[in-house]
Structure formats: C-alpha cells, structure tokens
C-alpha positions, 0 to 999 in steps of 0.5 A, a space after each residue: 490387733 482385733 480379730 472380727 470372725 464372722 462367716 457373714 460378708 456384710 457384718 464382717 464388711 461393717 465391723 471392720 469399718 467400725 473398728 477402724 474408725 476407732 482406730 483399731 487394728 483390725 483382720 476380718 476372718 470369713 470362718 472359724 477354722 481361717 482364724 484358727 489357723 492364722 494363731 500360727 502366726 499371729 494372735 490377736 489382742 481381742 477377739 470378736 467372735 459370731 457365735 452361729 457360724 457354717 463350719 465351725 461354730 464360734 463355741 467349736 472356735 472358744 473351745 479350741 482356744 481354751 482346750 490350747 490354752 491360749 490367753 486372749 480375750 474373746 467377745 461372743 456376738 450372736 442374734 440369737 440370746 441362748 439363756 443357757 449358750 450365754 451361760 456356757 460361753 460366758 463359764 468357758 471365758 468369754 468376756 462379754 456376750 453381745 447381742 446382734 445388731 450390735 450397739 456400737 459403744 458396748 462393742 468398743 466399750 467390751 473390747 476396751 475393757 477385754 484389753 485394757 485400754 482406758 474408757 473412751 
C-alpha cells in the first residue's frame, strides 16, 4: 500500500486517482498526525509525504518515523525547494524530494525504485 499524506483536499483527491490508475493500492491521509496513528495497524510499503502540512509538518512525520525506527520508504513532495530542508530530508532517509506540481513519472517513477518493483 502507498500512503499519500497531504493536508491539502484536492492534491490528496488527484494523487489518490493517479496512483490507482497505475494500479497501485493507495490510503489518502488528511494530516500527519492521521497516518501516524493508522502505523498501529498497518504500515505502508512507500510513503508520500507533503512536507508543508497545518499540524504536523511532514519533517515532524519523517522525524517520528526514523526516531520508531520504523523501515519504509519516504517520498517528500513540497512546492517549496528549501536547498538546505532538501538536505535535511534527504540526510534523514528520504528517498527522493520532489517538487510540487508533480510530474507524474518522477512520482511513479520514485515510488518504483523506493520499493522495488521493475521500471514501467
């Protein structure tokens, strides 16, 4: 499953369509602190993750992940390109930094390579 985290409606809405018209399995979360409590039950095989969120940001969300240890891939997406957040994401464990509107086949293509599956 990909988890899409966004506190954004309409960008949730059309990552969700997108990802299912690849076929993927996909659970929208409105706020960081939603998914992290959803970890109880169930962790994704990739995450999606907004970086500029109400709340939680999504660097208080990457930041609760790795203090849990917790082994998934994270994907930060933001429409705003910090030089230096690229780099504290990126030192943190994330495995790509995209920015937002987001090109289609660099997300697939990220999420792909996050979790293994063979190029489209």
């Amino acid at each position: 499953m990909i988890a899409v985290v966004d506190d954004e409606e309409s960008v949730r809405k059309a990552l969700v369509r997108l990802l299912r018209a690849w076929d993927l399995d996909v659970e929208a979360f409105a706020s960081g602190q939603a998914f992290l409590n959803s970890l109880a039950i169930r962790q994704p095989d990739c995450l999606v993750l907004d970086l500029h969120m109400v709340g939680l940001t999504g660097r208080d969300v990457q930041r609760h992940i790795a203090a849990a240890k917790l082994a998934f891939p994270v994907i930060i997406m933001t429409a705003h390109d910090e030089p230096l957040l690229r780099e504290q994401c990126m030192a943190d464990g994330a495995t790509a930094y995209l920015r937002k509107p987001l090109v289609g086949d660099a997300l697939l293509g990220s999420i792909r390579s996050a979790v293994g599956y063979p190029p489209a």
